[in-house]
C-alpha positions in Angstrom: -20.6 -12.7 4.3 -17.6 -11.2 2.5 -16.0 -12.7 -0.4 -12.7 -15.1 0.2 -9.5 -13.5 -1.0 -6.5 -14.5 -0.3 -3.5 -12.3 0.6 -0.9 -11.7 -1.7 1.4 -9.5 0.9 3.9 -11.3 3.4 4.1 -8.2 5.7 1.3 -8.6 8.5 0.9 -4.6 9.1 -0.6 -4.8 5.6 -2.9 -7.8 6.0 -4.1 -6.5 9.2 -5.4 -2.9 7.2 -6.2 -4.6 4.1 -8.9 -6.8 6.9 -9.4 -3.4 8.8 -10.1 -1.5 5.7 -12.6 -4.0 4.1 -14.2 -5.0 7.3 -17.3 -7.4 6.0 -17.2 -7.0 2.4 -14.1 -9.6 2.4 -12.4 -12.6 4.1 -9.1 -12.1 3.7 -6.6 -15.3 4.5 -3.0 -15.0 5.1 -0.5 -16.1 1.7 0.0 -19.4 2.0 3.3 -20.3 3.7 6.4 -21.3 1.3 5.1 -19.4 -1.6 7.7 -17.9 -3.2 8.5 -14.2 -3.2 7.1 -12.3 -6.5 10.3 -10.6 -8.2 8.5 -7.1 -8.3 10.2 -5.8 -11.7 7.4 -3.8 -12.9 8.0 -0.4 -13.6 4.2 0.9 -12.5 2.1 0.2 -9.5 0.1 -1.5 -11.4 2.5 -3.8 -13.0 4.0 -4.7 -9.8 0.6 -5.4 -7.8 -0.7 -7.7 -10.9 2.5 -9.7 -11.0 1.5 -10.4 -7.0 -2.2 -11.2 -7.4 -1.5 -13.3 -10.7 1.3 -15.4 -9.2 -1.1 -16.1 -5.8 -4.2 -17.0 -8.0 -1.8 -19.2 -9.8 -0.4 -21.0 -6.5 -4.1 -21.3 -5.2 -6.6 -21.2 -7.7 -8.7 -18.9 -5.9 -9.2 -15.1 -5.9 -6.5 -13.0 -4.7 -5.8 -9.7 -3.7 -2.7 -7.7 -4.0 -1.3 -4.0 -3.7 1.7 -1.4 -4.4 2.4 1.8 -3.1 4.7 4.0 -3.8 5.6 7.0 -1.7 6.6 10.2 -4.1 9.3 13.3 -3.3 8.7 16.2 -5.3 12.1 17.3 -4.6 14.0 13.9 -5.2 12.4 13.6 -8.7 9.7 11.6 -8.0 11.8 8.9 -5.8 11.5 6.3 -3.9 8.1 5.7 -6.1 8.1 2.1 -7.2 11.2 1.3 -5.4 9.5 2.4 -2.0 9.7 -0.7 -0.5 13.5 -1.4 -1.2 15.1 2.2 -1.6 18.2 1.7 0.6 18.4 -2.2 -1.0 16.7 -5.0 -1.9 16.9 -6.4 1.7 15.6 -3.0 3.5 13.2 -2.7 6.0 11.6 0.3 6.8 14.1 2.0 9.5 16.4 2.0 6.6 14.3 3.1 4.0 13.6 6.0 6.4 16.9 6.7 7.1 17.4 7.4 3.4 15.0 9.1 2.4 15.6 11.7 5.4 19.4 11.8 4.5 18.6 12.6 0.3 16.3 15.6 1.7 18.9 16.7 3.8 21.3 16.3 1.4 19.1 18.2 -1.7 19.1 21.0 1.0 14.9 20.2 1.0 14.4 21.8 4.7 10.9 23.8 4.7 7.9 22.2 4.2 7.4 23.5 0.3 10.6 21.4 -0.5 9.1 18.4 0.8 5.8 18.0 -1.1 5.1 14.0 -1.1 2.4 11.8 -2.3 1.3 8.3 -1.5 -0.2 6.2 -4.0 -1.3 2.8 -3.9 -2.8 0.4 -6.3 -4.9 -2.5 -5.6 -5.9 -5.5 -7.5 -8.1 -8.5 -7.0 -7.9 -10.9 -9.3 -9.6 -14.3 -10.0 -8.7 -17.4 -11.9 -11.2 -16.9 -15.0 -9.1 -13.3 -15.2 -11.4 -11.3 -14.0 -10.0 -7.7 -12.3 -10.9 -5.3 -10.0 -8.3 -2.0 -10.2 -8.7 0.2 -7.2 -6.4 3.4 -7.4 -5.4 5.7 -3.6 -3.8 8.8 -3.6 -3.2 11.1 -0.7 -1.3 14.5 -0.7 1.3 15.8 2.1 5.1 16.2 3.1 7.8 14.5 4.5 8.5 15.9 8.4 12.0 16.7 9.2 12.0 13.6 11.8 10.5 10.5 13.1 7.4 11.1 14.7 5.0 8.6 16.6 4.6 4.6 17.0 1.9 3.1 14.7 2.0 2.1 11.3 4.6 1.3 9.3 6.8 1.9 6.4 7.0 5.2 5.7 4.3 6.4 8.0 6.6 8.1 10.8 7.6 10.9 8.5 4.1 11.5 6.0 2.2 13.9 7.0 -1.3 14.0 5.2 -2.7 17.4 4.0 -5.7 16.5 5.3 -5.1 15.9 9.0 -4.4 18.2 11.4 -0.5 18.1 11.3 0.3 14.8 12.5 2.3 11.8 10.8 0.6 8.7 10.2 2.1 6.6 12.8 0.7 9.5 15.2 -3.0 8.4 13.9 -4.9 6.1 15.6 -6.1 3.1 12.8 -9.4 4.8 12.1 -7.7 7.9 11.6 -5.7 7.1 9.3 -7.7 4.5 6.9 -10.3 7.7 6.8 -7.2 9.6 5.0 -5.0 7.1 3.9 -3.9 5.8 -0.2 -4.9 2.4 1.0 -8.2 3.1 2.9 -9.0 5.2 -0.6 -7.9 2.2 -3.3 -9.4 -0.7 -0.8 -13.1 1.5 -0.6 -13.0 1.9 -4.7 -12.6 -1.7 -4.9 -15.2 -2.3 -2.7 -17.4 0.1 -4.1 -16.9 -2.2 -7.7 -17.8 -4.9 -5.6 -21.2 -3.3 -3.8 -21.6 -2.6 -7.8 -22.4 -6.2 -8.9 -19.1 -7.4 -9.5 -18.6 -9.7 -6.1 -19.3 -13.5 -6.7 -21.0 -15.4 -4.5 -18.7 -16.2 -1.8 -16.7 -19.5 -2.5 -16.9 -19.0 -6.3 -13.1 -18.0 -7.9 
């Protein structure tokens, strides 16, 4: 049996491929209901996914984990990047966020493929009480289509398309599909791999 780790994310898209992804090698529980959101002012990944798993170990006194990702346009300078999750606004969901990141490519005149080179990466951290960390790192190479394309996922997933698959978007991907390519499937299997390593406690032990 996996080890217990609770959730740092409030979006339930996430928790559900953070479970998918792991399968066995964790129990993953939901955040616990009125904690408070995590003011994510880091300016790195990193920074922003150890504020998450440090403020949850904090609440619960048991082993957390938490992530970042951060989607980046070669020809908007890098951008969203850290800010992914709130690039049209601190209250954005992800229709909006879309909607601007389409509209800056349009407006930067970035219309063939080249000019649309992308990256996702994501960072993940578990963390536990005695400050122990495990850093896994995801990073997966592809461009931003010209429109909305498909029904799964979320975020950003309608418009990234991996260079690894075979030309469709993310949300076009069945689950499996996409955890076999995706930043998160890669950071979650490099912190499981640390923890198939010798690094898991026995389960119940934070």
């Amino acid at each position: 049996m996996g080890i217990r780790l609770v959730s740092a994310t409030a979006n339930p898209h996430k928790l559900d491929e953070i479970r998918q992804i792991l399968g066995d090698a964790a129990v993953v529980v939901p955040r616990p209901e009125g904690l408070a959101e995590v003011v994510e002012d880091a300016d790195t990944l990193e920074g922003n996914a150890e504020l998450k798993v440090a403020a949850v170990v904090e609440a619960t006194g048991q082993a957390a984990i938490a992530d970042d990702t951060g989607l980046e346009v070669d020809s908007l300078g890098g951008a969203p990047g850290v800010r992914s999750a709130r690039f049209a606004g601190d209250d954005a969901d992800d229709d909006a966020n879309v909607a601007k990141l389409l509209a800056d490519l349009a407006a930067a005149g970035a219309h063939s493929p080249s000019s649309r080179r992308a990256r996702f990466r994501t960072v993940v951290i578990v963390g536990w009480p005695d400050g122990r960390r495990i850093i896994g790192r995801g990073v997966v190479e592809g461009s931003i289509a010209t429109h909305r394309r498909g029904t799964g996922g979320f975020g950003y997933d309608p418009v990234f398309v991996p260079d690894e698959g075979d030309g469709r978007t993310f949300a076009e991907m069945s689950a499996s599909d996409k955890h076999a390519l995706s930043h998160r499937g890669r950071a979650l299997h490099a912190v499981d791999a640390q923890f198939a390593d010798g690094v898991r406690p026995v389960l119940g032990e934070s």
